[in-house]
N, C-alpha and C positions, 0 to 999 in steps of 0.2 A: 044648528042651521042645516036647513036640507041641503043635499048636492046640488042639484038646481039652481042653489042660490048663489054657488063661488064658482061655479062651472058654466061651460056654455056648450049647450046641448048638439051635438053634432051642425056643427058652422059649414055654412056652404062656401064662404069667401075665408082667404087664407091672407095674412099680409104679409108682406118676405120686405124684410129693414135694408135689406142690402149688407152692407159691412156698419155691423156696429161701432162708434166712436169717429167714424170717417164719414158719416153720412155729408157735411158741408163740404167736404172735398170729391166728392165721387163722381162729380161733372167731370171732373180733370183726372182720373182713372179712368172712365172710363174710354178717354181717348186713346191710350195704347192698346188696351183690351180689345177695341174694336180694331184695331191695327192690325192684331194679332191672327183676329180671326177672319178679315180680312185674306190679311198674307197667306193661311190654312188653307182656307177657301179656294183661293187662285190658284197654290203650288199643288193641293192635294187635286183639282178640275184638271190642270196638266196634269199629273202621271197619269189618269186617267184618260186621256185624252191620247195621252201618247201610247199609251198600254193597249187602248182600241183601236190605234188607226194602225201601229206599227206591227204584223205578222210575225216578222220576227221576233217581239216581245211577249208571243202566246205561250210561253214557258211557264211551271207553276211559281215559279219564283217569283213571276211578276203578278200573274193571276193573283196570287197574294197578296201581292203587294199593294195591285187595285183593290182589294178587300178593307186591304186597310187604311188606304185614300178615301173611300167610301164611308167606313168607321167614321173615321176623325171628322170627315163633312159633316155626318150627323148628329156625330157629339155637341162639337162647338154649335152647330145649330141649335141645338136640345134647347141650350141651356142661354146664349149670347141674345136674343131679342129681347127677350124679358130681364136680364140685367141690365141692358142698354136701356130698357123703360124705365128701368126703377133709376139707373143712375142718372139718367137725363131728362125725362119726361116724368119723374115724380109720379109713375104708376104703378105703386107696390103692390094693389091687390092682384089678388089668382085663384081661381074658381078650386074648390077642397079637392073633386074629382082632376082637372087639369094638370092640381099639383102633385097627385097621385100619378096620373098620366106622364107626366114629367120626370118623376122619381122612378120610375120603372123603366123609361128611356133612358136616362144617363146611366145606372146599373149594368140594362141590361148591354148597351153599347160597350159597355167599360168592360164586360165577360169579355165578349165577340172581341174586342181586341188583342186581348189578355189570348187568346183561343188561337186567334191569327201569327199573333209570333211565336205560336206553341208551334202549329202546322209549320211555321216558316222554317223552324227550328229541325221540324223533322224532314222539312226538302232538304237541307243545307248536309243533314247526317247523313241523307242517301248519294247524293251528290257527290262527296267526298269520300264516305266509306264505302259504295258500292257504285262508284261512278257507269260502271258499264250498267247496269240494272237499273239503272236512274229513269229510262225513259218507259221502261217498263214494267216499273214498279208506278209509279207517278203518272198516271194516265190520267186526259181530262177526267173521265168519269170519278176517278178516285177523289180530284181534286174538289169536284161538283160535290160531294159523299162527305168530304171533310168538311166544305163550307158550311155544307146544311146542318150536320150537327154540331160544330161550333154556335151558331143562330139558336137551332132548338135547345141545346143545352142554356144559354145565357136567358133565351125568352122564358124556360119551365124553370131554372133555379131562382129567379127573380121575382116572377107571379106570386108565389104562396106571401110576398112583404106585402106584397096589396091586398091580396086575400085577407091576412092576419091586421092592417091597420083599419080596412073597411068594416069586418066583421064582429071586431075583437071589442075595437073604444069606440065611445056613445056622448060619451063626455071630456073637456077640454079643457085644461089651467085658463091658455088663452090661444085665442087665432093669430098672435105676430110670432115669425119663423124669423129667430136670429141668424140670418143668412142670404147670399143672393140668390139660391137659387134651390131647389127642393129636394134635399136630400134626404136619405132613410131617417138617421138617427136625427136629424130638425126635426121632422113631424114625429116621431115615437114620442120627444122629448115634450110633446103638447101635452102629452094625453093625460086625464085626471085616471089612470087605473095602474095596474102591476103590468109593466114594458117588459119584464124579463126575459117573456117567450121572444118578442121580437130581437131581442136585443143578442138571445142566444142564436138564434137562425140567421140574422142578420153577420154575425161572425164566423157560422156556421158557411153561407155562401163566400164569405171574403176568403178563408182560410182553405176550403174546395178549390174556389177556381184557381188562386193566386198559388194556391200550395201544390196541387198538380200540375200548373203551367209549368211553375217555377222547376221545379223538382224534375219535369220533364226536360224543360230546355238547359239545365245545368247539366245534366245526364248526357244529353246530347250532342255539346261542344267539349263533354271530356272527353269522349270517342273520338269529337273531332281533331280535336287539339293531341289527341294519341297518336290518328294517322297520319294528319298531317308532318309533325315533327319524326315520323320515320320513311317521310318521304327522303330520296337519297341524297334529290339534288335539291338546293338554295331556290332557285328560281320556282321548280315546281311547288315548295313548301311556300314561300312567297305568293304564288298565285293562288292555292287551295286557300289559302287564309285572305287574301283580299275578300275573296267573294264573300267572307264574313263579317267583314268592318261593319258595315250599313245595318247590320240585320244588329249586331250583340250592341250596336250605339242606340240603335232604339230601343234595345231590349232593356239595355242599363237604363236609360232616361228615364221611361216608363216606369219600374219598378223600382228605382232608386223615390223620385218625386212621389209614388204611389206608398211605401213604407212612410218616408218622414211625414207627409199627410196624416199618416194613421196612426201613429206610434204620440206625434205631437197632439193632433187631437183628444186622443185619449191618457193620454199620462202626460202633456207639457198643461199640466193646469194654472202654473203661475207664468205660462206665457199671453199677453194677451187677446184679447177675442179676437179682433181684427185683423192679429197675425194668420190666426188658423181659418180665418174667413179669406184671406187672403191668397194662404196659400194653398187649398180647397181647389178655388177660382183657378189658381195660375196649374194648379194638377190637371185639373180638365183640358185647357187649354196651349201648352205648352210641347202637348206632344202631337197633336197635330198641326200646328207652327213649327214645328221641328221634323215632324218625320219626312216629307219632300224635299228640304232641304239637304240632308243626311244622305236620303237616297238619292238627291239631284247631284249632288257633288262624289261622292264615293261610286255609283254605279255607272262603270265607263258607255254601258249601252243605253240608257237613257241619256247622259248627258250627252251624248253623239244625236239623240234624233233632238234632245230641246233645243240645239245647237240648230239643227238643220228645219225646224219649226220658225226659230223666230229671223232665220234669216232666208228662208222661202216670203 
């Protein structure tokens, strides 16, 4: 039998199942989901909002910060309309290039984050270990310098998955993506040819970004965590470490949720499918439902202007 015959020749429409085995229930998932991203939307629109209007919040710590307000809007966007179709409106198809389009959005968003509390990381060690040189070492321009390559790094290391799925397979088991929403290894997992290249680059960019972030912002708060604790007095050690709460809770959340994502995906095979679809879904979403929050409660100077926002 020729390939033609069990294969389907580059498919223009893609169908994405949602959560396999949960498909009767996913009217009533999808309700919190949308809560979720909802709540993201709103909290991450304030910091933003207050980060703009408020002068005094021109620091890079917050510049950051709206970076990453910014992030997590786009993320949860990427990915939330089109599950909300499929879980409510019964619209699972998605054009082959959109879903490509898509797959390279949530990627390349997930570097750009991954990048942001790398930077945040590296304000936080100048701050505390070189406090006096802080504001001149950390100049907008520097800050401007850091964003850009954060963005270009995550938009060039992601490019070549699209490159390598457009170019590479011609041919396809089948068009349905067990998943809600389009990720690398769903689409490699279509393809009727040898995935290996993809499979190794695709590990190649997770173990890059995540392993320099990681490696970087661990480095970072052991310096800090040195200086701090020979501060002399209580109080000032107390405060040098406050300014860090907010920043190592989103740091943890993120790569804690981002590991068991990864780890269970790939070696939990007798857990089942709907877990790791599930918990995929709640990785994307979870941290920016979380990051406003974290920094609306922990950072005394935003929670002084949303105070004085919602009661203007």
């Amino acid at each position: 039998m020729s390939v033609s015959n069990i294969t389907v020749y580059m498919p223009s429409v893609l169908t994405l199942i949602g959560i396999p085995g949960l498909e009767s229930v996913q009217c009533w998932i999808g309700i919190p989901f949308c809560a979720i991203y909802l709540i993201a939307v709103i909290g991450n629109s304030l910091l933003l909002i207050i980060i703009k209007s408020e002068h005094s919040l021109h620091e890079p710590m917050y510049i950051f910060l709206g970076m990453l307000g910014a992030t997590d809007i786009a993320l949860a966007s990427t990915i939330m309309p089109k599950m909300l179709g499929i879980f409510w409106f019964n619209v699972p198809e998605i054009y082959f290039d959109s879903c490509l389009l898509q797959m390279w959005f949530i990627h390349t968003f997930q570097c750009i984050e991954s990048g942001i509390l790398m930077a945040m990381a590296l304000d936080r060690y100048v701050a505390i270990c070189y406090p006096l040189r802080h504001a001149t070492i950390f100049t907008h321009q520097l800050v401007i310098q850091i964003g850009t390559m954060i963005v270009l790094r995550a938009a060039i290391l992601v490019a070549p998955c699209l490159v390598l799925i457009k170019c590479r397979f011609q041919f396809y088991h089948t068009t349905v993506i067990s998943h809600s929403y389009c990720e690398h290894m769903a689409i490699v997992k279509l393809a009727a040819a040898n995935v290996q290249v993809n499979k190794i680059y695709g590990l190649f960019v997770a173990f890059t970004v995540a392993g320099f972030d990681l490696t970087f912002i661990t480095l970072s708060y052991i310096q800090i965590f040195i200086t701090v604790f020979r501060l002399p007095q209580k109080e000032a050690r107390f405060k040098a470490f406050n300014t860090c709460i907010a920043h190592i809770c989103v740091f943890l959340q993120l790569y804690l949720l981002s590991f068991f994502s990864f780890f269970t995906h790939r070696f939990g095979s007798h857990i089942p499918t709907y877990i790791h679809i599930l918990f995929s879904s709640i990785y994307l979403l979870v941290p920016p439902f979380l990051n406003p929050l974290v920094y609306g409660v922990k950072t005394t100077q935003i929670r002084i202007h949303m105070v004085k926002m919602f009661c203007s």
